[in-house]
N, C-alpha and C positions, 0 to 999 in steps of 0.2 A: 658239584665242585664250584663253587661259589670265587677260590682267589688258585692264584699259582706260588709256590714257595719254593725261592729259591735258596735253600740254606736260611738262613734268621730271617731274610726280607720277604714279605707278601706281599703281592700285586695284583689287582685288580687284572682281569684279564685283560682289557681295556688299556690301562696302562702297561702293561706287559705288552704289548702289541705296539702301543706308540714306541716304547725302549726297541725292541724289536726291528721296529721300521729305518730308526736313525743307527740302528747298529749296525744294519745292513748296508745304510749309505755307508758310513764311515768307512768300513770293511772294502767295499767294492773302490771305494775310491784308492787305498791304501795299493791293495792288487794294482789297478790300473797305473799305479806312482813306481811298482816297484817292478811290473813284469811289464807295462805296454809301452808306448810312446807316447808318454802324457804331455799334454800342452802347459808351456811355463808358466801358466798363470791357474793352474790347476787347484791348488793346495787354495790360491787366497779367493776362488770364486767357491770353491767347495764351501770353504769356512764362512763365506755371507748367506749363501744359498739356506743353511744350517739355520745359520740369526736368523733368517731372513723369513726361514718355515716358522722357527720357536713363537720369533718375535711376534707374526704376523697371526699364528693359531691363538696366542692368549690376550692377543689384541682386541681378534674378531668375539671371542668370549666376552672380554669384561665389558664389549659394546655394545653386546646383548644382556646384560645384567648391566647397564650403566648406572641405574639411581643405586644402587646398592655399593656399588666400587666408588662413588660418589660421595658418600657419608662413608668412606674409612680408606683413600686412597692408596695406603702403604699397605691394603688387601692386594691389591695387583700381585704385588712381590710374591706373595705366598703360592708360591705355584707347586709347594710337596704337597697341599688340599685339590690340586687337582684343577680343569678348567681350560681347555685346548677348544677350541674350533679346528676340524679338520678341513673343512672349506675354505678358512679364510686361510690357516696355512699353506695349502697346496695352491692356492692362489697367488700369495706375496712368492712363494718360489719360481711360481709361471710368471710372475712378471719379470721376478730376477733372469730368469732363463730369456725373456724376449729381450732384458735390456742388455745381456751378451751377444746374443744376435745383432741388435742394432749398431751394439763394440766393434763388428766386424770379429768377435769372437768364434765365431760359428763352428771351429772343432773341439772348441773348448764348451761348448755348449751345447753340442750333439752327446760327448763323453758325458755330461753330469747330466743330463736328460735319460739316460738309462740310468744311471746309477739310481735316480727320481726315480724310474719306473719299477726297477727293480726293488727299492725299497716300500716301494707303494706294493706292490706282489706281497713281500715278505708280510707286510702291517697287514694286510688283509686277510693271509692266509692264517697269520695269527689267529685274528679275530673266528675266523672258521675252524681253526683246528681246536678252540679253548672257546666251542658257544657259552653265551649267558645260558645259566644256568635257569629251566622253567619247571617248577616249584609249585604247587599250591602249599595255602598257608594248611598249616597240620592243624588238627583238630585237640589243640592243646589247652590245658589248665595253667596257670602261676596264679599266685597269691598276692594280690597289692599290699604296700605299705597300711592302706587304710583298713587293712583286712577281707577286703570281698576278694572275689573270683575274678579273675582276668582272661577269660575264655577268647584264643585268638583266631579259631577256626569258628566261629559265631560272632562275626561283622556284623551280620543281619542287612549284606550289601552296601556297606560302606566301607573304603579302602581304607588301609590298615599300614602303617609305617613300625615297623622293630628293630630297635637300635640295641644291641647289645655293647654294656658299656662296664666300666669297675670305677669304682674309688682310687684305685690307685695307677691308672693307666691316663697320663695325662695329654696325649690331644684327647679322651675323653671328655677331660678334666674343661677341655681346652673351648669342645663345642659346646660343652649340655649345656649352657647358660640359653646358647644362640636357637640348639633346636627346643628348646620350652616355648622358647618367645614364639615363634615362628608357630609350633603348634598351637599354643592359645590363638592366636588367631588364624587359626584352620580349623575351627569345630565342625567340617563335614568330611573333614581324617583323623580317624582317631589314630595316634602316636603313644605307641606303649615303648618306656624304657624301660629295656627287662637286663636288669641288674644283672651280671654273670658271676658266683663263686664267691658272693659275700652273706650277711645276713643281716635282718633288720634294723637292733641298731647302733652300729659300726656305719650302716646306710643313712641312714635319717643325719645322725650326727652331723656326717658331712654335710646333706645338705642344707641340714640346719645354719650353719658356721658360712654356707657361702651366699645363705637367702635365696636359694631354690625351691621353688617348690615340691612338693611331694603327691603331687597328683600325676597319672598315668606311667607312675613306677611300680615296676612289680618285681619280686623275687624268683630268683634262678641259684639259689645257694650250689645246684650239684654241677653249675653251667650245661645243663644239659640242650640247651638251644642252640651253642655252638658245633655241637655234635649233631643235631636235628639240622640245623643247615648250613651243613658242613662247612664251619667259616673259621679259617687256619689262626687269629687275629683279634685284638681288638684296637677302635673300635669298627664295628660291623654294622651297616645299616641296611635293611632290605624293606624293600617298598612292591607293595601286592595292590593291585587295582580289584574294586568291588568285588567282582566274581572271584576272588581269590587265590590269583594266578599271581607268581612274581613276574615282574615287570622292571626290577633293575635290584643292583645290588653294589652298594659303596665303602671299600674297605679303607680305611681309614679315618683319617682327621674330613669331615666334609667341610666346604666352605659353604657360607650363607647365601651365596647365587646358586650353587649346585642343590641345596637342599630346599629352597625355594622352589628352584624348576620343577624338581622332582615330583614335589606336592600338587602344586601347579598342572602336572601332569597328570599325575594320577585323580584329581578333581572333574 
């Protein structure tokens, strides 16, 4: 299982887990407003503590991909592609937490320091109860654009990226441009975009009209890749390091520091 679905929305486990974590704060705090003896400053230190994780988790992110949020600023924003530090989160809330202490807050900061803990339990157990899913890459055939054989279980020990994508699903639409580039200069990853449920050309067309290239595309007319790994979605990106093992997997729109590192990693 690759994502978790809930009714039409699919979620990363990963992401499911952070939703998870803050839903549990919210929830806990809500109970302690309604059945304990909450401190009257409750609701407005809840609500910074909140900013204070979000703010603080996509902070520590774009600081670690900074030359890149650097040449496109108003990337920041886009935080449905994803892009949390959970270090630097739980840090910017531990300091919210000591600067209530130092308020002379201190039962209004014992209360949300559980509610903290408790929601850090729930994100975790997330992440334990919905493992990443460990995969080797299948010993599969598609067809390129250019007509050869795209055999993705024969790396021959070079890590291997499969982005399954369509013509008509637009944050597709939205990255292919970003992960081509990104792959042309990674030639020691090979990156196959295996087309999901169209046919050749209906495919070329498009890319022709957006000036893409047409190198490490290959056909999947019956989508049968989505069914081989198990991916509820598009778009779906899965990244297998050398020996052939998955190593991570990104359901949606990626952004250009997530799909960097990614690579970066698996190199």
């Amino acid at each position: 299982m690759t994502g978790i679905s809930l009714g039409p929305i699919v979620l990363s486990v990963d992401r499911f887990a952070f939703i998870a974590g803050i839903t549990a704060f919210l929830v806990l705090v809500a109970l302690i407003r309604r059945f304990g003896q909450p401190p009257a400053t409750l609701d407005a230190w809840a609500t910074r503590l909140l900013v204070l994780g979000l703010v603080g988790g996509r902070l520590g992110h774009v600081a670690l991909h900074l030359d890149i949020y650097a040449q496109a600023p108003l990337s920041v924003l886009a935080i449905w592609q994803g892009g949390f530090s959970a270090a630097a989160g739980f840090g910017a809330v531990a300091a919210g937490l000591g600067w209530m202490a130092l308020r002379w807050q201190g039962h209004a900061a014992g209360v949300l320091l559980g509610a903290v803990m408790a929601a850090a339990l729930v994100w975790q157990g997330s992440l334990m109860a919905f493992p990443a899913p460990r995969l080797d890459l299948p010993d599969v055939t598609f067809a390129a654009l250019d007509g050869r054989d795209v055999a993705l279980g024969q790396s021959q020990g070079r890590p291997v990226v499969v982005n399954l994508w369509a013509t008509w699903c637009p944050p597709c639409r939205r990255e292919l441009p970003m992960m081509m580039e990104l792959a042309e200069n990674t030639p020691d990853v090979d990156v196959v975009f295996l087309n999901q449920g169209e046919f050749g050309p209906a495919i070329r067309a498009y890319l022709h009209d957006e000036g893409l290239s047409t190198d490490r595309v290959a056909l999947d007319p019956e989508a049968t890749a989505m069914a081989l790994f198990d991916t509820p979605g598009l778009p779906a990106t899965l990244f297998f390091s050398s020996s052939g093992q998955m190593e991570g997997v990104h359901l949606g729109e990626i952004s250009r520091a997530a799909f960097r590192s990614q690579l970066q990693a698996l190199r």
